[in-house]
C-alpha positions in Angstrom: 88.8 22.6 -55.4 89.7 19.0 -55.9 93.0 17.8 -55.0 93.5 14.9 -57.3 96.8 12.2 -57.5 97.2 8.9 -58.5 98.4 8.4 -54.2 94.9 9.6 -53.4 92.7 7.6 -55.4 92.8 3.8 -54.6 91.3 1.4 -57.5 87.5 1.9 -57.2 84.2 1.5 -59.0 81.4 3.1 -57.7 77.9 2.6 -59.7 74.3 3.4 -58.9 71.0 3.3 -61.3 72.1 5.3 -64.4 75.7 6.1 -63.7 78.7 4.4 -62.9 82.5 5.9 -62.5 85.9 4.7 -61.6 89.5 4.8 -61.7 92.5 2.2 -61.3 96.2 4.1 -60.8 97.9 0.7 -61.8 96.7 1.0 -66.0 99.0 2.6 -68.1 96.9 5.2 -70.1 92.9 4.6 -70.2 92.4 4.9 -65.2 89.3 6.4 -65.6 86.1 5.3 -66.5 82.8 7.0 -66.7 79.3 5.6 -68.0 75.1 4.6 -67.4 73.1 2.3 -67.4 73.7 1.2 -71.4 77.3 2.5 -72.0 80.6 3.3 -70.9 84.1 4.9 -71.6 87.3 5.0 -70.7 89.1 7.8 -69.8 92.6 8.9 -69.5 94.2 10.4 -65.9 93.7 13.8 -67.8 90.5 13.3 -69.2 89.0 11.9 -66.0 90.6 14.9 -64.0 88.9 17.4 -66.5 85.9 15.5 -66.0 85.6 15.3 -62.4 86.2 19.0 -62.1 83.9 20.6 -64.9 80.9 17.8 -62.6 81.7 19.6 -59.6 81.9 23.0 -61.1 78.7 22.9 -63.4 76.6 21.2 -60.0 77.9 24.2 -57.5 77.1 26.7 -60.6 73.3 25.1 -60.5 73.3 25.3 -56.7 74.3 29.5 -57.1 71.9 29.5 -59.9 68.6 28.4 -57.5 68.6 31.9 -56.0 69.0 34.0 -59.1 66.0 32.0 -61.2 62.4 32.1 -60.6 59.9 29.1 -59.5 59.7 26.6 -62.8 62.9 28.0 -64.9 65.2 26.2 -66.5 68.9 27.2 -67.3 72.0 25.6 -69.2 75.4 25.8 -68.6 78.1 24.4 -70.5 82.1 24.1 -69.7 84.6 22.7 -71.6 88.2 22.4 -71.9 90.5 21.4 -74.9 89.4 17.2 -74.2 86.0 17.2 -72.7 82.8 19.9 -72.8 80.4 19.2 -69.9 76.3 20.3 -69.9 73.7 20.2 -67.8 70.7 21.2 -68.4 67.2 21.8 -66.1 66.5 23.4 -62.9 69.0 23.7 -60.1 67.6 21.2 -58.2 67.1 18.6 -61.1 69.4 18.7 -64.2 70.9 16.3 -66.8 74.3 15.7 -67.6 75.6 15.6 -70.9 79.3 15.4 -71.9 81.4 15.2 -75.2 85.1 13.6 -75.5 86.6 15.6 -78.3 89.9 13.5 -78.7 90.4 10.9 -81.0 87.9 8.7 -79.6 85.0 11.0 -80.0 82.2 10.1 -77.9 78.9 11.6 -75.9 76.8 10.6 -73.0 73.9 11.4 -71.0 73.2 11.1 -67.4 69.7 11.7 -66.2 68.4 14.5 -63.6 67.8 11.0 -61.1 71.3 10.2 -61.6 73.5 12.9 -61.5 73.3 13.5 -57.8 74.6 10.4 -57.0 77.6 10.8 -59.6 78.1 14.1 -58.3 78.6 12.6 -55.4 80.6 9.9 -56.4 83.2 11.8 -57.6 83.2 14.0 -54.3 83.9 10.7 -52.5 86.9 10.1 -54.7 88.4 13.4 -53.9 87.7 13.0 -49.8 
């Protein structure tokens, strides 16, 4: 489980090819941000919690998922909570990410299956 305050994270940006992600506890409302290659968005502390958590919960779902598929299938999963709905899609070992921000600023994004590992563990590093 993540253990998440403001005291815990320090102001960081971590990026990579196709994904980027970071958070600054001395903003008022929009800390976190989240984002590729071509976009980005902020987030607030609520949105960026919900985020980090459904990333780490959908990527430990795919790892569980490896033993109950068979060789070359593919499986979705989705969570969501009342803010943010998280996907991935593809085999446990490869997969997308795809998420949509249902609050006022509605808006979508994509990480590829080359990228996601490294966000997923970007946002383990944040939570160390």
């Amino acid at each position: 489980m993540l253990n998440f305050t403001d005291q815990n994270l320090p102001k960081q940006l971590l990026s990579g090819d196709g994904w980027r992600i970071g958070f600054r506890s001395d903003v008022d409302i929009y800390k976190g941000l989240v984002g590729a290659d071509s976009w980005a968005i902020e987030l607030t502390e609520g949105e960026f919690k919900d985020f980090c958590k459904l990333t780490i919960q959908l990527s430990e779902t795919m790892q569980v998922m490896a033993s109950e598929l068979s060789d070359g299938e593919k499986i979705c999963c989705t969570l969501e909570t009342e803010d943010i709905c998280l996907e991935v899609n593809g085999y446990p070992h490869a997969f997308n990410l795809h998420f949509q921000l249902f609050t006022e600023r509605k808006s979508e994004g994509l990480w590829d299956e080359f990228a996601v590992p490294f966000l997923v563990e970007a946002i383990a590093s944040f939570f160390k």
